[in-house]
N, C-alpha and C positions, 0 to 999 in steps of 0.2 A: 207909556206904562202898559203892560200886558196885562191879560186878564187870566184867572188863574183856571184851569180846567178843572173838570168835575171830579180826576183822579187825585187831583193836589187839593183838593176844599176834603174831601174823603181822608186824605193822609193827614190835615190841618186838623179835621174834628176828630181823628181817632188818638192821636200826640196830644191833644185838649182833654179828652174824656179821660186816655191812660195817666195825665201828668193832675188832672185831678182827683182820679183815686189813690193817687201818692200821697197827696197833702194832706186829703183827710185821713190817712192813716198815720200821717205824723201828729196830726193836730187833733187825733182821737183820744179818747180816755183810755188809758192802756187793757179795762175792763173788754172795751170793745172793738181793740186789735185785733185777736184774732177772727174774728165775724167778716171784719173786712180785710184781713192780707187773704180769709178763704177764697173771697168776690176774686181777690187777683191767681189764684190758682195756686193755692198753697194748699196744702194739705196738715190738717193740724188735728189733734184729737182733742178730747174733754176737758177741762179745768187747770188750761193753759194761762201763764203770766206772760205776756209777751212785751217786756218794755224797748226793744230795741224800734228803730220808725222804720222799716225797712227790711224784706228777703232777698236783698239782692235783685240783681236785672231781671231774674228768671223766675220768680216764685213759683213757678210749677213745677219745677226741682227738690223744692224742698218739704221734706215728711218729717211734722215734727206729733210725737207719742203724745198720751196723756198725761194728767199732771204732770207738768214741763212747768219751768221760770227760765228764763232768758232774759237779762240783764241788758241796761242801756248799751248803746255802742257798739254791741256784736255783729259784726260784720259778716253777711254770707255771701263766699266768692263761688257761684256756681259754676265758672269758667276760667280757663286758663288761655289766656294771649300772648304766655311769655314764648310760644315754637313761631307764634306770625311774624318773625324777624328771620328766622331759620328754614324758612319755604316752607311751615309746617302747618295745616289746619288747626284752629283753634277749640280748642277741648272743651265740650260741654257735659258735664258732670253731676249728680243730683248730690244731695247732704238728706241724711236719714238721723235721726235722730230719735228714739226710744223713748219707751216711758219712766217717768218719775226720775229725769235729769236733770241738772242745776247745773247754767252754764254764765260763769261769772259776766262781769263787765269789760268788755274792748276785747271780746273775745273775735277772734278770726279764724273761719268754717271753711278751708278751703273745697277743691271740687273732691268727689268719691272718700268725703268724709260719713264713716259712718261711727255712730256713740250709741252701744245698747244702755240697756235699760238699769236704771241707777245710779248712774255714771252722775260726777261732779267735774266738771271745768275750770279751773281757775283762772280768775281776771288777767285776761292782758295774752292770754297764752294763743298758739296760731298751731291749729288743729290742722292735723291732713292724716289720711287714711283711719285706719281703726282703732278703738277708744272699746275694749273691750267690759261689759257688762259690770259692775260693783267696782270700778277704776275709780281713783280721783286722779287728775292728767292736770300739770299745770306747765309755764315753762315755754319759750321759744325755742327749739319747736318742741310741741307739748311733749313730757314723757311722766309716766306712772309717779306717783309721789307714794300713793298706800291703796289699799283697797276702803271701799265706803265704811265699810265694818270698823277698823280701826281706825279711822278721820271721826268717828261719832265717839267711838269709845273715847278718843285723846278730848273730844268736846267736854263731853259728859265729866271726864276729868277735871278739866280744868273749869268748869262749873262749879263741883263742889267745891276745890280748891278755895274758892272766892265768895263762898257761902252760899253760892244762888242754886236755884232749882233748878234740875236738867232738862 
């Protein structure tokens, strides 16, 4: 049995230290998500809901705005490996994300995904490129459904509708 050198105990305790700030951020209170996916290089602003456990490989790709919620399950792909079969370098790409968006449940973030500010996601839907400003985007692959203004107004509607407060 060999003994292991001083660069492979180094590679051991860095795979140990990174593969434990993984788990405490799955096994965190969602309150204090984002404090720690920041420790992993994520960029995040103010009075964020972060329940997904997880930014992807890369977190220091990903800029997410102020008051943000981010739903279970959403997935952020910061790279593309589908050209490493086609002789082609594999694509490393950031996701930007704006303020005051709502991005459903099983959402998926592909790479040079960018969502301005107000923007809504809808669960399940697989984002790539641009999500422009007051959009609601739902849909494989996503596309516009209405602007944030009339997704509230139809709320607010069908609120009173059923008697309740808006």
């Amino acid at each position: 049995m060999r003994s292991l050198g001083s660069l492979e105990w180094k590679a051991i305790r860095f795979r140990g230290k990174w593969a434990w700030r993984k788990l405490l951020v799955q096994l965190a209170d969602p309150r204090d998500r984002p404090a720690l996916l920041r420790k992993q290089g994520a960029t995040i602003g103010q009075d964020c809901t972060i329940l997904t456990k997880s930014l992807g490989t890369e977190p220091k790709l990903v800029t997410i705005g102020d008051h943000c919620a981010i739903a279970g399950g959403t997935l952020f792909l910061t790279h593309d490996a589908a050209t490493w079969g086609c002789g082609v370098k594999t694509v490393f790409d950031g996701i930007h994300i704006g303020n005051n968006v709502f991005i459903g449940a099983n959402v998926i973030l592909l790479p040079r995904t960018r969502i301005g500010d107000d923007a809504i996601i809808g669960a399940g839907a697989v984002v790539g490129g641009e999500v422009p400003a007051g959009m609601v985007y739902a849909g494989n692959p996503a596309r516009p459904v209405c602007t944030t203004e009339e997704y509230r107004d139809k709320q607010v509607q069908r609120r009173l509708a059923k008697g309740l407060e808006p």
